[in-house]
Wavefront OBJ file of the C-alpha trace (Angstrom):
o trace
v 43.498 4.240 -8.742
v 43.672 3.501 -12.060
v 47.822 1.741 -12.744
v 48.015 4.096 -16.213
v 47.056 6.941 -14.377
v 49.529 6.309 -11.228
v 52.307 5.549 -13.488
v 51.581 9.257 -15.348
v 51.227 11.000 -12.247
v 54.780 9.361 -10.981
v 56.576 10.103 -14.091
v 55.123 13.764 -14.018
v 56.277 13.740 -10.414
v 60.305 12.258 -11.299
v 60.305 15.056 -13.934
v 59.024 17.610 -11.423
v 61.843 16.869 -9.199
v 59.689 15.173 -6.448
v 61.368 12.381 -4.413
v 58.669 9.220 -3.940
v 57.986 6.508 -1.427
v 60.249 4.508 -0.743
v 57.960 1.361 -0.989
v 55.744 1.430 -3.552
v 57.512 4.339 -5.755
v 54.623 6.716 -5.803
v 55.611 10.526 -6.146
v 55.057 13.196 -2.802
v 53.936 15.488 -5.835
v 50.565 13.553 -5.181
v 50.800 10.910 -2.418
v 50.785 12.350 1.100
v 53.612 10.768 3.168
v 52.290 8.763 6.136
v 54.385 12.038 8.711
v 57.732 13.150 9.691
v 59.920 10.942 11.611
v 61.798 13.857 13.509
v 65.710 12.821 13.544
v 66.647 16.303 15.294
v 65.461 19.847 15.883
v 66.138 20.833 12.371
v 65.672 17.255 10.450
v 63.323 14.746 9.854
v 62.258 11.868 6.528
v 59.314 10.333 5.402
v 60.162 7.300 3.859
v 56.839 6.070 3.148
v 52.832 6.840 2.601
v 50.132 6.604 4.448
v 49.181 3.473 2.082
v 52.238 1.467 2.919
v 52.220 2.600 7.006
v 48.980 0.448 6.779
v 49.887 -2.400 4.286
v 53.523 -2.994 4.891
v 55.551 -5.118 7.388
v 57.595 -3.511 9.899
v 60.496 -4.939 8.434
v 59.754 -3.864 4.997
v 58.799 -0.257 6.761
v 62.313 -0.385 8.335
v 64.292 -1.409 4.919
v 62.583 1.668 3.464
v 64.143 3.793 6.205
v 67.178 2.464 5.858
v 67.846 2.872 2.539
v 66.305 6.390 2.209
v 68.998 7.636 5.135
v 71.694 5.451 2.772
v 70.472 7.614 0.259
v 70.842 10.929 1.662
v 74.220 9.778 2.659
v 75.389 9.210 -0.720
v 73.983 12.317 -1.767
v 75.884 14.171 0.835
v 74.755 13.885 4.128
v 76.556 11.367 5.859
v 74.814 12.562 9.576
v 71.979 10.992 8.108
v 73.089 7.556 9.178
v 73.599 8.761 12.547
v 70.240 8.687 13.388
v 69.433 5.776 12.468
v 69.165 4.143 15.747
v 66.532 6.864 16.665
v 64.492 6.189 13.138
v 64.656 2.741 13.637
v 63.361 3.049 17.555
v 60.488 5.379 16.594
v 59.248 3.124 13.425
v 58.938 -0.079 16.176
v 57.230 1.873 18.772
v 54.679 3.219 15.538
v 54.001 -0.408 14.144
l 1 2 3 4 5 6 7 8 9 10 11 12 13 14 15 16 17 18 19 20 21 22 23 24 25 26 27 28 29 30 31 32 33 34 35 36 37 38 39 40 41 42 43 44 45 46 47 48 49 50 51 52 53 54 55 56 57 58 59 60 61 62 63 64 65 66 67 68 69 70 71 72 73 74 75 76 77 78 79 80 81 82 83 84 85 86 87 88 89 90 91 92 93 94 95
């Protein structure tokens, strides 16, 4: 895809309110996350696409995790970071 055209859709995306991958910055308004790590009955993230579950390390995949559940913490969800062990298992087991 074109950069321009990524970088419009994105922007579009921030100002619609859409959150983004957490490794390459591209907005869920357009760019299907790669699934739904479940972290309980009722929750589960998707810190990345489906283009960085196949380009990325598993390091780099595990960093994006991390910091997504750091974010929801700060935001106000501090259980977040409890299941981060479980995250962190299931993103191993995928790579």
């Amino acid at each position: 895809m074109n950069r321009y055209l990524r970088k419009i859709l994105n922007w579009i995306g921030n100002w619609r309110g859409f959150s983004k991958c957490f490794l390459c910055g591209d907005s869920w308004m357009w760019k299907k996350a790669y699934h739904t790590i479940r972290v309980s009955d009722t929750r589960g993230i998707f810190p990345y696409c489906e283009e960085c579950a196949q380009t990325r390390t598993l390091q780099e995949k595990l960093d994006a995790a991390k910091a997504l559940s750091i974010e929801w913490a700060k935001l106000g969800s501090p259980e977040s970071l409890q299941f981060w062990d479980n995250v962190a298992s299931i993103i191993r087991e995928e790579s």
